[in-house]
MDTraj code that builds the backbone (N, CA, C; nanometers):
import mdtraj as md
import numpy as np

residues = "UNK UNK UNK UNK UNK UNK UNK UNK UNK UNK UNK UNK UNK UNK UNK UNK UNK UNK UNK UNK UNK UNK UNK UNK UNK UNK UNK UNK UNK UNK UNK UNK UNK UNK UNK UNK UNK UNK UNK UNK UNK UNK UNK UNK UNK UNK UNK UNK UNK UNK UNK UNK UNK UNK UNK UNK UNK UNK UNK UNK UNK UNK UNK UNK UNK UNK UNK UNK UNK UNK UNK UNK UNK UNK UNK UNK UNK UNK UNK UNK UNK UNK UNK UNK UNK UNK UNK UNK UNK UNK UNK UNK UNK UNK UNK UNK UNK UNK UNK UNK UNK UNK UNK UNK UNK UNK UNK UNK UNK UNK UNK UNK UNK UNK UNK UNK UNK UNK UNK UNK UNK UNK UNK UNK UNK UNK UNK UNK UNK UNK UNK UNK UNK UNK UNK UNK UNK UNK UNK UNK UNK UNK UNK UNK UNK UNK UNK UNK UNK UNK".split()
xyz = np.array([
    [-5.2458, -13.3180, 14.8135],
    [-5.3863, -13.3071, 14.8439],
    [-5.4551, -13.2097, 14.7500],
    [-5.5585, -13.2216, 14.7587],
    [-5.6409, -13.1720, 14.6615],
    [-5.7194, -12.9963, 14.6905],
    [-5.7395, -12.9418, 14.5985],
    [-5.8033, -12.8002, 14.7179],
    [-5.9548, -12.8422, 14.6832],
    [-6.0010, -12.9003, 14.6169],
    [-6.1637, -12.8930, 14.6487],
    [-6.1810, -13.0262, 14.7183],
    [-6.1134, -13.0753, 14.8508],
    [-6.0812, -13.1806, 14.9195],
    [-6.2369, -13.1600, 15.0444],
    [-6.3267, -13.2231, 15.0372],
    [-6.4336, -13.1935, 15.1351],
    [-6.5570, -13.1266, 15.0707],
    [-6.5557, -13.1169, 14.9659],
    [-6.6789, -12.9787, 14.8595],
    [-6.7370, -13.1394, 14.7703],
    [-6.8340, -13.1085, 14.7748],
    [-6.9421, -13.1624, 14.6994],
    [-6.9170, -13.1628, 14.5238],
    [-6.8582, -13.2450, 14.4639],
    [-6.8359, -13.2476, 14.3258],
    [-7.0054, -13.2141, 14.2575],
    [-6.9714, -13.1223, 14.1416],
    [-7.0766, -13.0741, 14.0885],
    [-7.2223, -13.1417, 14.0192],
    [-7.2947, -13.1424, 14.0354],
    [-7.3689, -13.2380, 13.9681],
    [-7.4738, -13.1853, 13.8075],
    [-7.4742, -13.2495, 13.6890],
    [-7.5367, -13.1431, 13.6049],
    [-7.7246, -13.2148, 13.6301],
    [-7.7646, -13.1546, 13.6276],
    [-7.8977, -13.1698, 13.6303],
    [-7.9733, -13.2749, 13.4924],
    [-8.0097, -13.3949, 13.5331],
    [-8.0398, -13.4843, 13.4418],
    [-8.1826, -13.4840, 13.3811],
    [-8.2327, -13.4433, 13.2702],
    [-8.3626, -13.4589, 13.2467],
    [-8.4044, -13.6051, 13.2552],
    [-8.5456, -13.6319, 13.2365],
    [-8.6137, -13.7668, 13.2282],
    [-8.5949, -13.8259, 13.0883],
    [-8.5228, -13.9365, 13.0885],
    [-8.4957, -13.9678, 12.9462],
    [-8.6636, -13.9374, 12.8886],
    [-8.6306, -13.9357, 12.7672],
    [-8.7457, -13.9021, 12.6449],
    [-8.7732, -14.0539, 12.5645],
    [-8.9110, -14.0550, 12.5602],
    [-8.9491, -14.1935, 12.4853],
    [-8.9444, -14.1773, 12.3912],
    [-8.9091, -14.3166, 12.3282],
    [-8.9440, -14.3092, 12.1537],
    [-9.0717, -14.2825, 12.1077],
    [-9.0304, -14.2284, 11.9866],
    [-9.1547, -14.2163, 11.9327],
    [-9.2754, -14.3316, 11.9107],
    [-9.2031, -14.4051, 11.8584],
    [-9.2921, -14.5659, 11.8229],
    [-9.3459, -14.5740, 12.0139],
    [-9.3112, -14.5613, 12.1211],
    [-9.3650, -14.5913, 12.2361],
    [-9.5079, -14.4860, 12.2788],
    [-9.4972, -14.3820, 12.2240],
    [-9.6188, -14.2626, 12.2274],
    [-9.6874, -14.2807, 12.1353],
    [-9.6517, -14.3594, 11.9967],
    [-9.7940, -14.4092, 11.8859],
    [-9.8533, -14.5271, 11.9464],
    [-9.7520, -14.6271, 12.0207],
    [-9.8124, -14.7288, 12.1111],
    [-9.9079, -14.6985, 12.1734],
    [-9.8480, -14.6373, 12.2928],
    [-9.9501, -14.5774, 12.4207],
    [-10.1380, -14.5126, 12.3792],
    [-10.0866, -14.4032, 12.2739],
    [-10.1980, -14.3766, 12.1867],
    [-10.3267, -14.4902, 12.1273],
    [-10.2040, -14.5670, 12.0508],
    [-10.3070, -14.7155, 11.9606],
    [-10.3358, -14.7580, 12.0738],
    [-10.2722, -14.7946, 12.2050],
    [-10.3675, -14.8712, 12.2915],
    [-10.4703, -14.8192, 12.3744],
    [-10.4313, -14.6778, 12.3986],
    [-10.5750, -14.5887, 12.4793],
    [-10.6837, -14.5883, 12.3936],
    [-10.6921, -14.5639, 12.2680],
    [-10.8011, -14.5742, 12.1516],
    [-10.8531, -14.7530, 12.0954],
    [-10.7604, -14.8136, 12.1245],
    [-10.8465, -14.9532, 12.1159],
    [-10.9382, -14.9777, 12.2721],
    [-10.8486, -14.9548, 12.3783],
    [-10.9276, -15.0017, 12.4884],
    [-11.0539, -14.9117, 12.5346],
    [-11.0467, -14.7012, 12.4986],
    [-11.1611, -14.7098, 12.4871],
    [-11.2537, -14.7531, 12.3933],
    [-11.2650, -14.7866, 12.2807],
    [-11.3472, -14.8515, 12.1742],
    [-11.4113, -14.9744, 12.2439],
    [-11.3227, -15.0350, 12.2831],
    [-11.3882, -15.1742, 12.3793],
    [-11.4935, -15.1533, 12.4805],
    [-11.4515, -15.0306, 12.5630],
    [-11.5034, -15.0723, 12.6538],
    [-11.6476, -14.9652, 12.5990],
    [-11.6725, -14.8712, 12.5025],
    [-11.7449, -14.8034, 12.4683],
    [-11.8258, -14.8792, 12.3824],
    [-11.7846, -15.0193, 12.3220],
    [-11.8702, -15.1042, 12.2683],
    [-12.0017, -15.1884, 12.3132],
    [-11.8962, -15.2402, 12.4349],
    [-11.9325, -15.3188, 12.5357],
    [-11.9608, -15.2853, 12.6760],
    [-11.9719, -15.1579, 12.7173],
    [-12.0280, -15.0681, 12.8603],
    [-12.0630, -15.2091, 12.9964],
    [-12.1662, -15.2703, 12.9240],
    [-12.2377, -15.3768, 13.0289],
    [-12.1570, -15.5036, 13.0534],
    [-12.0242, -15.5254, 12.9081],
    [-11.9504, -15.6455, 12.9617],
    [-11.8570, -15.6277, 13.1110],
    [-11.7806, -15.7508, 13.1277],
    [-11.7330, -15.7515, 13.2845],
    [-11.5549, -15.7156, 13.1927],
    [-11.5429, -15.6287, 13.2234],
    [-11.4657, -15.5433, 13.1577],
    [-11.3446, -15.5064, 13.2755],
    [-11.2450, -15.5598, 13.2832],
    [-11.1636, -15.5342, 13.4370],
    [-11.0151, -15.4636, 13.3824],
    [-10.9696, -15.4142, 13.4466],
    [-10.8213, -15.3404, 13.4413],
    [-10.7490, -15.4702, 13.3953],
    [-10.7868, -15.6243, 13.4557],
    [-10.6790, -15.7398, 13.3840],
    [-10.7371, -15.7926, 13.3337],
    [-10.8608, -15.8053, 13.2872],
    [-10.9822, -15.8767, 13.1429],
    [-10.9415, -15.8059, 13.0198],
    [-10.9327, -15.6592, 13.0679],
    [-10.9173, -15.5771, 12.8950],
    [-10.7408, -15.5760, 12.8429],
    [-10.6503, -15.5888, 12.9382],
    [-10.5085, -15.6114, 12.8127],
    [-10.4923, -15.7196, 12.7415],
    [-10.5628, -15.8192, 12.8385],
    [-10.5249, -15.9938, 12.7757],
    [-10.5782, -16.0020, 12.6390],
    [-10.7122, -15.9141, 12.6180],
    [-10.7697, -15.9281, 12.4570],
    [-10.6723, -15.8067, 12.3928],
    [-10.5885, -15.7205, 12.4345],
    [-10.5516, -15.6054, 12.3213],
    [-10.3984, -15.6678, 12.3123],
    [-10.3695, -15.7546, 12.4020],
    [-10.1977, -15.7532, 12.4155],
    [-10.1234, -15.7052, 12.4596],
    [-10.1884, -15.6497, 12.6041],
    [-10.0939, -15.5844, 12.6646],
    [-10.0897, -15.6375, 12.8077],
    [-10.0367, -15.5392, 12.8785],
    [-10.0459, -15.5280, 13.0589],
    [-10.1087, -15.4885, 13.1341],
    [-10.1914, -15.5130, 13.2440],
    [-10.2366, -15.4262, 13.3185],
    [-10.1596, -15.2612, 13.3599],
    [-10.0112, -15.3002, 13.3544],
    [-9.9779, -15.1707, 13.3754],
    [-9.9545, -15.1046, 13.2754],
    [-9.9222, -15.1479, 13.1473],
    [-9.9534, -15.0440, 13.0228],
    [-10.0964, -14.9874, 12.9683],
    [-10.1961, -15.0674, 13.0241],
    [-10.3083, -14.9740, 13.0057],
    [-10.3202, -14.8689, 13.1285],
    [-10.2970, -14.9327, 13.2469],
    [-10.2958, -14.8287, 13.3474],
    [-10.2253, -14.6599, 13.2589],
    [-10.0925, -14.6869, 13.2332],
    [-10.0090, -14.5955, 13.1702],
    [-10.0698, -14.5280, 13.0677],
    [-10.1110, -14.5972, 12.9866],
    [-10.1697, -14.5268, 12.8546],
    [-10.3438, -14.4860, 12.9296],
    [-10.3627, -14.4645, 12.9686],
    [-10.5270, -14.3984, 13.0007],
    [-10.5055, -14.2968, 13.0682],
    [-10.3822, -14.2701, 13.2143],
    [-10.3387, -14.1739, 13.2644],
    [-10.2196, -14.0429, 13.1554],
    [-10.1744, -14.1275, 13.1101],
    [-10.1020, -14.0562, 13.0364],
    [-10.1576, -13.9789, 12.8839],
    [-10.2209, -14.0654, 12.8037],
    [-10.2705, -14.0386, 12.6634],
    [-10.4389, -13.9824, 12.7135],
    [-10.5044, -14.0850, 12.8337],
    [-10.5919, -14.0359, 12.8214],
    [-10.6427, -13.9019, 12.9575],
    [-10.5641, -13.8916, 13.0305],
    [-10.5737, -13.8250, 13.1192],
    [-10.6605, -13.8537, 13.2776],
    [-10.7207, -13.9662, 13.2566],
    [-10.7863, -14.0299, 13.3320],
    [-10.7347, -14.1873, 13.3651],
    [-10.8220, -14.2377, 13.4557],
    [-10.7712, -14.3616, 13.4884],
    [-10.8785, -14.4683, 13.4367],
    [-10.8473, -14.5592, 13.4788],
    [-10.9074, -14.6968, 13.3710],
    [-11.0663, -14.6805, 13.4479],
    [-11.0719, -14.6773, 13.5979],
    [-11.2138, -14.6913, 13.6533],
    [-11.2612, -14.5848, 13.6255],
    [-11.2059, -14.4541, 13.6070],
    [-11.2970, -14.3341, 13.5993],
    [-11.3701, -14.3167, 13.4668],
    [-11.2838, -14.3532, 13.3421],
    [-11.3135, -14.3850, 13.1643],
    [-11.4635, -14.4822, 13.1679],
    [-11.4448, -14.6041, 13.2779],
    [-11.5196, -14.6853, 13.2344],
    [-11.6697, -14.6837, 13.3026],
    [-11.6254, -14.5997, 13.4108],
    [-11.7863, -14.5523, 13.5061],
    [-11.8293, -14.4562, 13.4251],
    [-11.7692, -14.3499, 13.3789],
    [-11.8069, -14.1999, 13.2742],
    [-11.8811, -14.2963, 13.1461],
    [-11.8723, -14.4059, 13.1018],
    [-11.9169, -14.4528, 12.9799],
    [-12.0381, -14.5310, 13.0379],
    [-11.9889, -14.5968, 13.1047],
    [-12.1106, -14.6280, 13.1598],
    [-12.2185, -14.5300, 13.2140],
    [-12.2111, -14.4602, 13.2680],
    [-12.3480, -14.3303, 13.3013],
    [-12.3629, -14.2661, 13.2066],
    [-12.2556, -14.2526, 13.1272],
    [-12.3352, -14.1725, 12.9821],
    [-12.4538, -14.2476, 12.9240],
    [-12.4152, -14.4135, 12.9253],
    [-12.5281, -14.4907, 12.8389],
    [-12.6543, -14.4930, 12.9277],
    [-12.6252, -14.5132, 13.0527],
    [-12.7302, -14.5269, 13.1496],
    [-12.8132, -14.4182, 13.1275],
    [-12.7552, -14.3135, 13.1541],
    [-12.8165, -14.1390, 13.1343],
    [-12.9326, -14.1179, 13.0242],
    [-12.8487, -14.2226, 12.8674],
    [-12.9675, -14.1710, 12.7749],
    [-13.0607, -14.3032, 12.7467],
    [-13.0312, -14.3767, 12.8520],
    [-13.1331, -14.4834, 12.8591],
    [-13.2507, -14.4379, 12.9217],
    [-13.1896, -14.3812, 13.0601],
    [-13.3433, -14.2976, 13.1094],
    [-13.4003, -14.2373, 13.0961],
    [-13.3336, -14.1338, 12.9973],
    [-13.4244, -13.9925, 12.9199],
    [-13.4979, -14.1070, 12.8391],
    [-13.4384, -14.1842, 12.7408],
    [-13.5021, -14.2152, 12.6083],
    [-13.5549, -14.3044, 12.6037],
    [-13.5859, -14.4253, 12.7126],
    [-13.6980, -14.5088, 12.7462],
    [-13.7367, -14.5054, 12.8835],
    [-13.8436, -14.6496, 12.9144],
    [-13.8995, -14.6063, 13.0088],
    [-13.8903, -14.7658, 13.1270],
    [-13.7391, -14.7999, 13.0511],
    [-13.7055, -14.8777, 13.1118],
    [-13.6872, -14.9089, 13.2696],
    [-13.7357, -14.9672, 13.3375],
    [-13.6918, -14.9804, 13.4978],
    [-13.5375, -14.9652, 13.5123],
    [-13.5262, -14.8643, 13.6478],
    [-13.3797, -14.8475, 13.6951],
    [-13.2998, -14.9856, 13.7030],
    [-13.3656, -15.1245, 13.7447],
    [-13.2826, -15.2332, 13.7604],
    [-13.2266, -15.2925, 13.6141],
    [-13.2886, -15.2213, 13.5522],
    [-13.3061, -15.3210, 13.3675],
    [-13.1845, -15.2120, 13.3281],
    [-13.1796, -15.0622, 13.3693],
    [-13.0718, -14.9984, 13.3154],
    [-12.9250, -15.0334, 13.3558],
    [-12.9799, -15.0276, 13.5303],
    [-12.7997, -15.0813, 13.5606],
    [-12.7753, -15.2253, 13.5339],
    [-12.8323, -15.3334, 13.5179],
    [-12.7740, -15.4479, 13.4702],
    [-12.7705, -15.4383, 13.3026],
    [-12.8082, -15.3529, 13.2430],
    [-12.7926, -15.3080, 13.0667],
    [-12.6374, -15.2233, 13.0498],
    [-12.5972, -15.1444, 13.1662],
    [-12.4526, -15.0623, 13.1553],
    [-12.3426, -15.1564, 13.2782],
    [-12.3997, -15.2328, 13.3363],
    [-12.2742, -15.3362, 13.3264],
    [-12.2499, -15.3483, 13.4976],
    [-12.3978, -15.2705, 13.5898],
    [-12.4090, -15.3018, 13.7347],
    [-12.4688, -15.4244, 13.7798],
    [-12.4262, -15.5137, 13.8486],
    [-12.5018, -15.6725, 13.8796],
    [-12.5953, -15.6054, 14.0064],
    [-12.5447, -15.4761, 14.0546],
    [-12.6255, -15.4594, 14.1574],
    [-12.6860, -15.3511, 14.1522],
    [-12.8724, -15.3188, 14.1854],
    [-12.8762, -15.1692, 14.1304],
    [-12.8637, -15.0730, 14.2656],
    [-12.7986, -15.1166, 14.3583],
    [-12.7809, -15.0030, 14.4538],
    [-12.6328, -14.9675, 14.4021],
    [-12.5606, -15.0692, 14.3528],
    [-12.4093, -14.9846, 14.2712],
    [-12.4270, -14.8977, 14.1808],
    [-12.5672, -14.9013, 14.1215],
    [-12.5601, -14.8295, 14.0357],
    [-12.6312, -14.6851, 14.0578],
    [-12.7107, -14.6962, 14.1477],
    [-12.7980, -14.5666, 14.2041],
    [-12.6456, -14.5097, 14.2803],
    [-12.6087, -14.5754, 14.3667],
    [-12.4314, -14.5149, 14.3964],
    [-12.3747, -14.4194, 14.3099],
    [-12.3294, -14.4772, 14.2440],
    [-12.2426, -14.4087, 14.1195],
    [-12.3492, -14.3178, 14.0302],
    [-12.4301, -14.3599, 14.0070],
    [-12.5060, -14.2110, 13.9120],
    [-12.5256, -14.1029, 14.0446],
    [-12.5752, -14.1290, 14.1466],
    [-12.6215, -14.0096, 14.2413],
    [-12.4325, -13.9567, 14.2792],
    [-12.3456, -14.0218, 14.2699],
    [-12.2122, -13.9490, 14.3036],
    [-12.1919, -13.8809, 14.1836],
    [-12.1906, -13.8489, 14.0396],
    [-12.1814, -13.8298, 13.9825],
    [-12.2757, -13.6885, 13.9422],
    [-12.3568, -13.7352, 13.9553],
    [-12.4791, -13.6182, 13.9706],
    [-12.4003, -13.4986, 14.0886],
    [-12.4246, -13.3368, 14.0285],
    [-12.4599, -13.3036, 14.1109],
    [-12.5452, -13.2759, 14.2256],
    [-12.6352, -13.2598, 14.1941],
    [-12.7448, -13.2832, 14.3048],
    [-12.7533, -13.4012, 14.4030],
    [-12.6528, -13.5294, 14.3462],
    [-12.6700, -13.6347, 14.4343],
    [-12.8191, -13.6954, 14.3986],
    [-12.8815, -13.6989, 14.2675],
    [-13.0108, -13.7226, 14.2727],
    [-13.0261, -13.8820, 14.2368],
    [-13.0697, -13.9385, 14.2757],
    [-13.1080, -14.0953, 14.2595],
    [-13.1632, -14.1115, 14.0606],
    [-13.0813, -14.1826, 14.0148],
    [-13.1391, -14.2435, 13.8883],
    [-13.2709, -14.1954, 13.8337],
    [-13.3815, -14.2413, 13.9552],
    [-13.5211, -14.2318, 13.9014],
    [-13.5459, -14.0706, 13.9080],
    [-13.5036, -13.9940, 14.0063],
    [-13.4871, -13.8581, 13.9633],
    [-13.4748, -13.7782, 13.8563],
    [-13.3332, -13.7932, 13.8169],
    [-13.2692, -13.7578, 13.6926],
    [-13.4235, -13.7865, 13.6193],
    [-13.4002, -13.9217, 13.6017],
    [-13.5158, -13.9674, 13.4530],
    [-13.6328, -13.8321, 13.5025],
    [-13.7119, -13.8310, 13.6047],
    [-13.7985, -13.7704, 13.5841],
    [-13.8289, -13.6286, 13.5704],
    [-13.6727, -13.5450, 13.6156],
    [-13.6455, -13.4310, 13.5839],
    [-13.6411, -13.4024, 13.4048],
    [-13.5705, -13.4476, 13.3593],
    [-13.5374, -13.4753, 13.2500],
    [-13.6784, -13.4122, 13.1705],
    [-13.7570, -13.5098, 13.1748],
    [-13.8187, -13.5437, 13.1142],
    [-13.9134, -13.4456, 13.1384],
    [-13.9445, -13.4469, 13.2632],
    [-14.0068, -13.2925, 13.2793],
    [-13.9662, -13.1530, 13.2655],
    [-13.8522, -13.1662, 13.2649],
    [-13.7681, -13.0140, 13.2260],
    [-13.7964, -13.0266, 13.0135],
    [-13.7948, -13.1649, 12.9609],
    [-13.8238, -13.1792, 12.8343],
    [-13.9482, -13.1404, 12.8176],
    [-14.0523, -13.1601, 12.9036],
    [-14.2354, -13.1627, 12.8251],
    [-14.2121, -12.9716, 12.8546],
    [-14.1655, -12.9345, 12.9552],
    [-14.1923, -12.7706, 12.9397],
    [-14.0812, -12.7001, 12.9043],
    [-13.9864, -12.7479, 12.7972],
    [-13.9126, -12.7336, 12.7122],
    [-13.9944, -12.6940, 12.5483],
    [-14.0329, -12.8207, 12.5735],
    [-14.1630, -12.8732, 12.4722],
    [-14.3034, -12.7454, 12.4637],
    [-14.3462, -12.7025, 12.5231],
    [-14.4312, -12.6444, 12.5985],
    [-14.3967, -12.5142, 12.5683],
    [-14.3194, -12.4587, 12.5481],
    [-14.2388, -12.2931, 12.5791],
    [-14.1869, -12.3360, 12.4287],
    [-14.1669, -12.3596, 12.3323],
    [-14.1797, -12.3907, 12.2516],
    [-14.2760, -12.3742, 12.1451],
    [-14.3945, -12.4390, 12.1615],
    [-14.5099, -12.4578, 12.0802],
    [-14.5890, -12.2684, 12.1510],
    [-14.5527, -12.2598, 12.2359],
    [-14.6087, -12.1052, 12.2774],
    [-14.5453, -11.9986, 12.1767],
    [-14.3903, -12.0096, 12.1600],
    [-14.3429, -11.9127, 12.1221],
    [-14.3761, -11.9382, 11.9073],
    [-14.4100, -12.0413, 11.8854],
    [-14.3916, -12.0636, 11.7701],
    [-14.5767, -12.0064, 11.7435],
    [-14.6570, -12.0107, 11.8043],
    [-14.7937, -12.0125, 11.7860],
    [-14.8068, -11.7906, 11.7952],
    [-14.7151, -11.7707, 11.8825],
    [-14.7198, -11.6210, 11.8699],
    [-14.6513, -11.5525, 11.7543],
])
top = md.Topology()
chain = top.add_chain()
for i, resn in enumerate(residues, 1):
    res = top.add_residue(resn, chain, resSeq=i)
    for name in ("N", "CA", "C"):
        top.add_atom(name, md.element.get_by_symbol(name[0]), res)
traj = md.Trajectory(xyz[None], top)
């Protein structure tokens, strides 16, 4: 019989295998093509399984490569791009809120007053923003032409 007869044989502690390299220039080339796409195209119908079929991949390798390379996830990349465009649509024209969210890629504009007012701190509705903006710009503007005239 044995004397370590009943004891737990030792175990060495296994790291997480390590990827190849060629798999982390992958992951990379595909987080930087798919945001390019979807930063091209903001307003197209742009889905977690619409965007691998055009790059060549998987739904779950873009999942992978946006969490991993990009630190975010596929819906959060593609709402953040979308309100960015929306954002300087409303400062910089004087487009109607419905003409902006069906221009950044909302069929509905209460989805889109949704998501900009969640996004917002204040929680402020679309037409808000625009008119803050713009008024925080004219007496921007304003405080400006004062200090340059003294």
């Amino acid at each position: 019989m044995s004397a370590n007869r009943g004891t737990m044989p030792s175990l060495s502690v296994v790291s997480p295998p390590r990827r190849r390299p060629s798999t982390e220039v992958a992951f990379v080339a595909l987080f930087r093509e798919a945001a390019a796409a979807i930063e091209a195209h903001p307003a197209g119908a742009i889905t977690l399984h619409s965007l691998p079929e055009r790059l060549s991949s998987s739904p779950r390798q873009l999942r992978r490569a946006f969490a991993e390379v990009g630190g975010t996830t596929f819906g959060s990349f593609l709402r953040e791009v979308r309100m960015a465009r929306a954002a300087g649509l409303l400062t910089e024209t004087s487009l109607p809120v419905h003409e902006i969210a069906a221009g950044v890629g909302y069929t509905e504009p209460s989805q889109f007053t949704k998501a900009s007012a969640a996004r917002t701190a204040s929680r402020r509705p679309p037409t808000g923003y625009a008119v803050r903006v713009v008024r925080d710009g004219q007496l921007a503007q304003r405080a400006l032409e004062i200090a340059v005239s003294r």
